[in-house]
N, C-alpha and C positions, 0 to 999 in steps of 0.2 A: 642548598645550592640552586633548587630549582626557581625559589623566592629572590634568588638574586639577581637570576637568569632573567627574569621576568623583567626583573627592575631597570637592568642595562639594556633589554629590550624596549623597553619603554620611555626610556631616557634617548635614546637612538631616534625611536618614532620623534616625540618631540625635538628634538634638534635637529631632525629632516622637515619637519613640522616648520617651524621657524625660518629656515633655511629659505625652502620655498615662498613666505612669506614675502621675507625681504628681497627674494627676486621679483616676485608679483609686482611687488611695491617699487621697484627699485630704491628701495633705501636699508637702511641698515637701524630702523627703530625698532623692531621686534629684536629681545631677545631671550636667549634661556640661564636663568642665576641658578645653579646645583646648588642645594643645601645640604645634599647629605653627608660629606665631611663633617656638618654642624649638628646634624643629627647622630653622627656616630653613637654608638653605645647608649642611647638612649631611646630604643625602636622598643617594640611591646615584647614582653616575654611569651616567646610563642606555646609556653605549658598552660593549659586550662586553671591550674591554681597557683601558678606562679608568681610570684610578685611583681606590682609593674611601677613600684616605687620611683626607676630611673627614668621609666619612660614618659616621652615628652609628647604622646600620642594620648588618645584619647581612647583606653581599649573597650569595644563594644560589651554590652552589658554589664557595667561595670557601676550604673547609675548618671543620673544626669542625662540630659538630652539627648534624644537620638542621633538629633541634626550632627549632634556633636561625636557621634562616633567617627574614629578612624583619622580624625583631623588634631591640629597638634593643641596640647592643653597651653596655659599660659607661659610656661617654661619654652615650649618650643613655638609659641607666636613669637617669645621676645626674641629666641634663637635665631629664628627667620628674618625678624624686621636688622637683627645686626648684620646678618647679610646682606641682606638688600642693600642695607645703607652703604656698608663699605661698598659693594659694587658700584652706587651709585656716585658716590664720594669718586671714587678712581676711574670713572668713566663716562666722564664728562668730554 
């Protein structure tokens, strides 16, 4: 609960984030695309030896590069880029 807390936190920031932006700006090119519907059921298993076969994250020490901890593996880039695209597809 509190990891989720955290998240709709942070999602608020950024889209106040944004927000201010496009006042700054006066325009409306900044914007924020949610992936996490796309993310669903695929976020890291939060047990130390738990399986993270679904997930689309990249969980720390798990091997492979550092840089790459916590960021999404190739499942969840492609996840991502289908977002974007539709977003961008329909908001033209």
């Amino acid at each position: 609960a509190k990891l989720q807390k955290m998240q709709q936190d942070y999602t608020q920031m950024q889209s106040n984030l944004i927000a201010d932006m496009n006042q700054k700006t006066a325009s409306q090119r900044y914007h924020l695309v949610d992936i996490r519907t796309a993310f669903a059921g695929h976020g890291m298993n939060p047990y130390r030896y738990g399986s993270q076969a679904n997930t689309w994250i990249n969980p720390p020490f798990q091997g492979g590069p550092i840089m790459g901890y916590i960021h999404p593996n190739q499942a969840g880039w492609d996840a991502e880029a289908a977002v974007l695209s539709e977003y961008l597809r329909t908001h033209r």
